[in-house]
N, C-alpha and C positions, 0 to 999 in steps of 0.2 A: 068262131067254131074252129077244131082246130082240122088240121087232112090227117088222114088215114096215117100217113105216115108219121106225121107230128104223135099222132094219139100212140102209137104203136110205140115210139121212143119214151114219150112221158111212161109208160108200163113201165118197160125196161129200167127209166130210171127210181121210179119208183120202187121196183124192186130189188134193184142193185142198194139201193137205201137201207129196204127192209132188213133185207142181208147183211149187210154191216153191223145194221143196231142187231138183230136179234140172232146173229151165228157166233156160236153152235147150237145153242137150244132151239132153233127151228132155222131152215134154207128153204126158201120160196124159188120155185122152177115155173118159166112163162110157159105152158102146156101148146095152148093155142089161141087164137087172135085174130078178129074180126072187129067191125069198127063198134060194135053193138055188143055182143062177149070176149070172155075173156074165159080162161081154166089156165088154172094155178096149182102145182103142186108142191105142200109141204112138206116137209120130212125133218122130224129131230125127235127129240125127248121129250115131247110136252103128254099131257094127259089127252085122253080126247075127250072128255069133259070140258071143263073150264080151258084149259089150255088150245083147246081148237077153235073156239071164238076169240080169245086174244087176242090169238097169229092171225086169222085171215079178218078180224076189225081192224089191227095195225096197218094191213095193207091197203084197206079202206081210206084209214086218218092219213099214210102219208100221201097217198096219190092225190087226195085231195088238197093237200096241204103244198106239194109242190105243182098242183097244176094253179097254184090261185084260187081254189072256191072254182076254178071252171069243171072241174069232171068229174064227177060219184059213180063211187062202184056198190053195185048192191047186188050182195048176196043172193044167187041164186039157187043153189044146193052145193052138200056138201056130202062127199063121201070118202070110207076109212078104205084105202085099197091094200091097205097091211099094216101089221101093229103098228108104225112109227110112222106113216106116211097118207093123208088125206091129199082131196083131191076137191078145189072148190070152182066151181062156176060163178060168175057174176057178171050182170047186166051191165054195160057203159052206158051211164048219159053224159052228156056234155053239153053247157053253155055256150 
């Protein structure tokens, strides 16, 4: 299991990831951080339809993907806080 701080870096890099593959058309911001959630804000050009589950499932697949199969995020709500910019919550488990 990993510590609070380990968990806190995996985000970060996870995001920092996200970021790379998918800027300009969406920039993922760590909102805030506890060992249990997490809020993430995105902001780009995408639709909020189809485009809003993409970006914050991608965030999903790489954190999982760089932590090993050790740590899922699941989506916990998702909200539009202005045309170009959502705002998602998601639960941490970790192995």
């Amino acid at each position: 299991m990993l510590s609070d701080i380990d968990l806190e870096a995996l985000i970060h890099r996870a995001i920092s990831f996200y970021n790379r593959i998918h800027s300009p058309n969406a920039i993922a911001k760590l909102i805030s951080f506890s060992p249990t959630l997490i809020s993430v804000q995105f902001s780009g050009g995408f639709c909020t339809g189809c485009g809003t589950m993409e970006s914050t499932e991608a965030l999903v697949d790489l954190t999982k993907t760089i932590s090993q199969g050790k740590t899922d995020l699941k989506q916990n709500k998702t909200i539009q806080t202005n045309l170009h910019t959502i705002q998602t919550t998601y639960i941490i488990k970790t192995k």
